[in-house]
C-alpha positions in Angstrom: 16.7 17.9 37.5 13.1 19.0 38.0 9.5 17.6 37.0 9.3 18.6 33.4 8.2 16.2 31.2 10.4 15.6 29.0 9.3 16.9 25.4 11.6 14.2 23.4 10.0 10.8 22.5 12.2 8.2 20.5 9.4 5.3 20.7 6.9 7.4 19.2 6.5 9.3 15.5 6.6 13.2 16.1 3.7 14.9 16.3 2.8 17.3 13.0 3.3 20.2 15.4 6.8 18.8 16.4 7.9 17.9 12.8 11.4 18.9 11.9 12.7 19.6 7.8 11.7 17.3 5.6 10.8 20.7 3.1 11.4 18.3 0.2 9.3 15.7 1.1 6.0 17.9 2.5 6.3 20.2 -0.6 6.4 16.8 -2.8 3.4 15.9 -1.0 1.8 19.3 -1.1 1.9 19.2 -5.0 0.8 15.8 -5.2 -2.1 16.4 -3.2 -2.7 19.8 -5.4 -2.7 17.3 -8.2 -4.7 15.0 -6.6 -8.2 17.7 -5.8 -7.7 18.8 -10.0 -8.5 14.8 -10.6 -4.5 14.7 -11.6 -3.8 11.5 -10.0 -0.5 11.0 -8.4 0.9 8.3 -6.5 4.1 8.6 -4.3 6.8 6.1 -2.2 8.9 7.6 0.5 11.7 4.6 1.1 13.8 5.2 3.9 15.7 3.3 6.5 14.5 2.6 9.9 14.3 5.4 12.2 14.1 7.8 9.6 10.6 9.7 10.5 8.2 7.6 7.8 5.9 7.5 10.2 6.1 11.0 11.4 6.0 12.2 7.7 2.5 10.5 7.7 1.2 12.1 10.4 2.0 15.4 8.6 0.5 14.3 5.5 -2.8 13.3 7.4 -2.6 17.2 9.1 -2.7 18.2 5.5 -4.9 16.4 4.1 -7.4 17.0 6.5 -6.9 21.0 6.2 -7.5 20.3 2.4 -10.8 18.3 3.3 -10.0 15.2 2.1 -9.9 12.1 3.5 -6.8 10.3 4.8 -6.8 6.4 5.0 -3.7 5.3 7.5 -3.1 1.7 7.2 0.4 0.2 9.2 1.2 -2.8 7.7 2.6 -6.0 9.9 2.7 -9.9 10.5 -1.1 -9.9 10.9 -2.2 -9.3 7.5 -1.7 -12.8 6.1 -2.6 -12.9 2.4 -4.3 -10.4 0.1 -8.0 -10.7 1.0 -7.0 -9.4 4.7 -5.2 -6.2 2.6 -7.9 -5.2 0.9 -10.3 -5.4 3.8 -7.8 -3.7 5.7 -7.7 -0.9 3.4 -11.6 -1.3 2.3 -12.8 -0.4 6.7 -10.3 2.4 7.2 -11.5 3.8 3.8 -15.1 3.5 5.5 -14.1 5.4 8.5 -12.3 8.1 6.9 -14.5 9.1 4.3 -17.4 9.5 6.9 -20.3 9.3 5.1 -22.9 6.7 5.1 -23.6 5.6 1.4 -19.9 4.7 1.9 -19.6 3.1 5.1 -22.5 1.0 4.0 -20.4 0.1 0.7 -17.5 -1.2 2.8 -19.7 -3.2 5.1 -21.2 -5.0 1.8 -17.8 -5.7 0.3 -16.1 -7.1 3.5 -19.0 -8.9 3.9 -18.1 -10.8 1.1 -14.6 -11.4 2.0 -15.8 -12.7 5.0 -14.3 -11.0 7.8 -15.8 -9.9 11.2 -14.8 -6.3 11.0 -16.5 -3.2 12.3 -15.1 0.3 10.4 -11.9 0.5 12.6 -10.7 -1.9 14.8 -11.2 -5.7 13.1 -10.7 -9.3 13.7 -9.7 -11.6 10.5 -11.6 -14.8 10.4 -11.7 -16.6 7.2 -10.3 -16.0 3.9 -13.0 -14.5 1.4 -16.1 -17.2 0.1 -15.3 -16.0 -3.7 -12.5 -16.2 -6.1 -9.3 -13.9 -6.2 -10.8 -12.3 -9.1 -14.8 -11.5 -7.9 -12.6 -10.3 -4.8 -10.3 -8.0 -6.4 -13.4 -6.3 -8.6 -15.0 -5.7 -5.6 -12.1 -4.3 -4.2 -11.4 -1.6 -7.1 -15.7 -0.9 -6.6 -14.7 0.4 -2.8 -12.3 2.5 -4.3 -14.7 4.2 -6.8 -17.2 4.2 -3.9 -15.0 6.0 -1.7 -13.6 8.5 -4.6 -17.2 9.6 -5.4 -18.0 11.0 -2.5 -14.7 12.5 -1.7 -10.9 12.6 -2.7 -9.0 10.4 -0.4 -5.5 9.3 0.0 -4.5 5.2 1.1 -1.4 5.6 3.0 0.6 2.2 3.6 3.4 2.3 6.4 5.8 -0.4 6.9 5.2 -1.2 2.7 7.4 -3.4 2.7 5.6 -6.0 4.0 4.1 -6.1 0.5 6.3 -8.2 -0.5 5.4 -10.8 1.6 1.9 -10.9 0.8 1.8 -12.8 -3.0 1.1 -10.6 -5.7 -0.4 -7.4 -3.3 2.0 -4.7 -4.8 1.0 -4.8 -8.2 -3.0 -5.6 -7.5 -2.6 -2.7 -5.6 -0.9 -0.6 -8.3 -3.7 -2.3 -10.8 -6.7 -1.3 -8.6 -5.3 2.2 -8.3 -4.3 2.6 -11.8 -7.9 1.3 -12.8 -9.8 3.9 -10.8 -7.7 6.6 -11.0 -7.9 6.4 -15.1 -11.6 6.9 -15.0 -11.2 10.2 -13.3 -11.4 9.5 -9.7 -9.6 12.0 -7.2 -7.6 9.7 -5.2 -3.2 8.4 -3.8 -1.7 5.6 -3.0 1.3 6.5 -0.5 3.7 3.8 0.6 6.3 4.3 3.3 8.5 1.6 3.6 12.6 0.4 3.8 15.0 1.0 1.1 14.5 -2.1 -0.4 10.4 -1.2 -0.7 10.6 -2.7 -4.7 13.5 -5.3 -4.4 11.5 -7.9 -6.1 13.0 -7.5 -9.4 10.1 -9.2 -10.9 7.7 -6.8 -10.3 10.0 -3.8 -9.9 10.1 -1.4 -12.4 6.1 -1.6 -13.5 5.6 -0.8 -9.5 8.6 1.8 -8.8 7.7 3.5 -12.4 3.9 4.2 -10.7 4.9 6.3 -7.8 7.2 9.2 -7.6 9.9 8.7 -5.3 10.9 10.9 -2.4 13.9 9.6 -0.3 14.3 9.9 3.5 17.7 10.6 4.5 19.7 11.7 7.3 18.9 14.8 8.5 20.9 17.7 7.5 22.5 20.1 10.1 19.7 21.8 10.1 17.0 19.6 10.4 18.6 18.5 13.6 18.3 21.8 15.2 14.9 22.0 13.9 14.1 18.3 16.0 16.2 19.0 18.9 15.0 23.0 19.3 10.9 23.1 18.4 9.8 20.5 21.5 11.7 22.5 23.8 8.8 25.0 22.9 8.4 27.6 25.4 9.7 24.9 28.5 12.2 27.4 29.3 15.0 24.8 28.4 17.6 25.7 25.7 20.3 23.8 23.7 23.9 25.5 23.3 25.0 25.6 19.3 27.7 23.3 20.2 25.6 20.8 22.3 23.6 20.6 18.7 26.4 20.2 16.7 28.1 18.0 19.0 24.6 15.3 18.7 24.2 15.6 14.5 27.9 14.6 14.4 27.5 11.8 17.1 24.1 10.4 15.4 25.0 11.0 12.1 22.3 12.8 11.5 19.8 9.9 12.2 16.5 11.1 13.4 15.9 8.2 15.7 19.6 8.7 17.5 19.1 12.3 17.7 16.0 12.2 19.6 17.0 9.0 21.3 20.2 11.7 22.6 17.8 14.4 22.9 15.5 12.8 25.3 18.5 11.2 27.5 20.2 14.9 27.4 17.0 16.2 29.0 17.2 13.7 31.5 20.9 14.3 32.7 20.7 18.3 32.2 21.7 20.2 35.0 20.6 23.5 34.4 17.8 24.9 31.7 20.7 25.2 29.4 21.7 22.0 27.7 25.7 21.5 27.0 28.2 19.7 25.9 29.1 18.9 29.7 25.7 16.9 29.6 26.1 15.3 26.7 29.6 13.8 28.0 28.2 13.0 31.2 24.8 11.6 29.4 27.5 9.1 26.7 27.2 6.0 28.6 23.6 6.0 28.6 23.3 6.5 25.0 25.5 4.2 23.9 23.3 1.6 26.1 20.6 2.9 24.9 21.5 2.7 21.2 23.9 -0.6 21.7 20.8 -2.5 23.6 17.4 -1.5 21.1 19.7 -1.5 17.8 23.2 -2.5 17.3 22.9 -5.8 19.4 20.6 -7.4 17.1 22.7 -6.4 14.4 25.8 -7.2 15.5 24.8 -10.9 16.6 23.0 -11.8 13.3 26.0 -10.6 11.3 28.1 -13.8 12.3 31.3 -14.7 12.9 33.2 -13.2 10.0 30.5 -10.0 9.8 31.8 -9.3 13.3 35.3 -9.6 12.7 34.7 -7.2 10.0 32.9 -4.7 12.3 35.8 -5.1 14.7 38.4 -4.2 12.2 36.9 -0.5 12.5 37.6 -1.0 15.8 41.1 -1.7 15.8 42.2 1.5 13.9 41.9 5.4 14.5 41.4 5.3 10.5 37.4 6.7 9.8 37.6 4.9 6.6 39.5 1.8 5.5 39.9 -0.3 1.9 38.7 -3.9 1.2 42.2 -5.0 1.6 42.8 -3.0 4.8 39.8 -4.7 6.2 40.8 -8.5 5.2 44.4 -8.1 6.6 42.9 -6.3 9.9 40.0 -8.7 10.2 41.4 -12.0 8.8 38.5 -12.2 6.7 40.4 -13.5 3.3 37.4 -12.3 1.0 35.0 -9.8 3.1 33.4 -8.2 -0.6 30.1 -10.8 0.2 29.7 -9.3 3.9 30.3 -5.8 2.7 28.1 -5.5 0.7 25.2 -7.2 3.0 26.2 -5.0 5.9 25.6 -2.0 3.8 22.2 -2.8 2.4 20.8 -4.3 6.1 18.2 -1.6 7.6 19.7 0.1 9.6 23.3 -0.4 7.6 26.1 -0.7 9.4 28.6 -0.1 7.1 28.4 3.0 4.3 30.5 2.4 1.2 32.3 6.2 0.8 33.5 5.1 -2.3 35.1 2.0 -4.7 36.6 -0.2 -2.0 36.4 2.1 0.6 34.2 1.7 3.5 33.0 3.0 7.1 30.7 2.4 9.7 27.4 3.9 9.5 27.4 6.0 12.5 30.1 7.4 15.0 28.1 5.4 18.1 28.7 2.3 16.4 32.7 2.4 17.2 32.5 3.1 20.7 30.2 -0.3 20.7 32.4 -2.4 18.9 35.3 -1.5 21.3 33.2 -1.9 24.2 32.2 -5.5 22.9 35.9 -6.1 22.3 36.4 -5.7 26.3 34.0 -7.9 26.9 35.2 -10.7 24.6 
């Protein structure tokens, strides 16, 4: 319509300023930090699905740490960090540049040093895998910690956790380390953000899950949605009828990603500063591209043959919700209970289990995708 920018950004976490509800979560956090400055050590784990604002929840905790004067240690976990002596020197150099001080800094550059890593405090570059024993390493590891705690409370926050699991035996030294310095009186968190399924190794789970205090993230509520899709709008001049918002929590379920992902597409399309539910008809099309291209695509192919049939059932009904048996006459599928249940627990789901036997898709853009996939096929 114009040359505003457009305030809505579904590739990118939202800024603290931009931060919509969560008032369970930050006041979670808030006491935990409170805990945290008394030397009452707390540790927390925010599991939620993908798209569900972990990230963004982390940038507020880092505002708030920061206004408490404590240091804030982000580390995003991925495919790069191969094995546990590239975690802990991952966590050991962003210690070293949050703290800020130089007794500290000089610390980390003594302990990575012995891991053997080319690493400056911020970006690094992994070369070898450390010159001493797992155990040497590890003590080391738990000295950075103290190191860093002396000279000022700090918080390690891990996104995408749940790459833990892939690294042998990293969740519980990391609950060990943390456990060790924090029982000798040092002011410091361990924060892990990662999927639903953050402590599915049942071998390690409970002495893992029982250290940390959980705080889910969940759809948001009718309100938090208003909260996302009114505060960027800030001052542009551009507004959002009641209905538009209701209209967009009921077509993305609530899901943070999908609401901003409709927000920023309803900008685009609006034809006057006051956003309706004419534009969000006329904007449909490209949100279900959107949405069907950069999520349910993926998800839909790896589900296979009788996980699609399945899907499709949804598709073939105007019932929201149908039985186990409903779904096996409709899809064919004799015994669909094994894909049911896997297509629930997947991240994002894509089915939601309302209750025993009864089932239905996870979000309302999802049926409009089967049935355009069934035109296609």
């Amino acid at each position: 319509m114009d040359s505003l920018p457009n305030p809505y950004s579904p590739e990118h976490p939202a800024p603290p300023a931009q931060f919509a509800g969560r008032r369970a979560q930050l006041t979670v956090f808030h006491e935990a930090l409170a805990d945290i400055l008394a030397a009452r050590p707390r540790n927390l784990a925010v599991p939620g699905a993908w798209g569900t604002g972990k990230t963004s929840l982390l940038l507020s905790c880092a505002a708030i740490t920061a206004a408490e004067h404590a240091a804030f240690a982000p580390v995003a976990l991925g495919g790069g960090i191969r094995g546990l002596p590239d975690l802990c020197a991952t966590v050991a150099a962003q210690l070293g540049d949050a703290v800020q001080h130089h007794g500290v800094a000089e610390t980390m550059r003594e302990y990575l040093d012995t891991v053997s890593v080319s690493v400056h405090l911020g970006p690094m570059k992994m070369t070898r895998y450390p010159k001493h024993a797992a155990d040497p390493l590890l003590l080391r590891f738990r000295e950075t910690l103290t190191a860093a705690a002396d000279h000022s409370p700090f918080i390690v926050a891990i996104d995408n956790a749940e790459y833990l699991q892939k690294i042998d035996g990293a969740l519980m030294e990391l609950r060990n380390a943390f456990q060790e310095v924090q029982s000798s009186g040092k002011s410091c968190m361990l924060l892990l953000a990662g999927s639903p399924n953050l402590f599915a190794d049942r071998s390690i789970a409970a002495p893992a899950s029982r250290f940390f205090e959980h705080t889910d993230l969940e759809a948001f509520s009718a309100e938090e949605t208003r909260e996302a899709l009114t505060l960027p709008l800030g001052s542009s001049g551009v507004s959002m009828s009641d209905d538009c918002i209701n209209a967009v929590h009921t077509l993305a379920a609530g899901h943070p990603w999908m609401v901003i992902l409709t927000a920023y597409t309803l900008f685009r399309v609006r034809k006057t500063d006051r956003i309706s539910e004419t534009d969000l008809a006329t904007a449909f099309p490209m949100i279900q591209s959107s949405v069907g291209r950069q999520v349910f695509d993926v998800l839909y192919r790896n589900a296979g043959e009788n996980g699609q049939q399945i899907l499709r059932s949804f598709a073939r009904t105007d019932a929201v919700t149908l039985s186990s048996a409903e779904i096996a006459e409709i899809s064919g599928v004799s015994n669909p209970h094994p894909y049911l249940g896997r297509m629930c627990e997947r991240d994002p789901p894509l089915l939601e289990k309302v209750s025993r036997g009864k089932y239905r898709l996870a979000y309302p853009l999802l049926h409009a995708y089967l049935e355009r996939k069934m035109r296609e096929e």
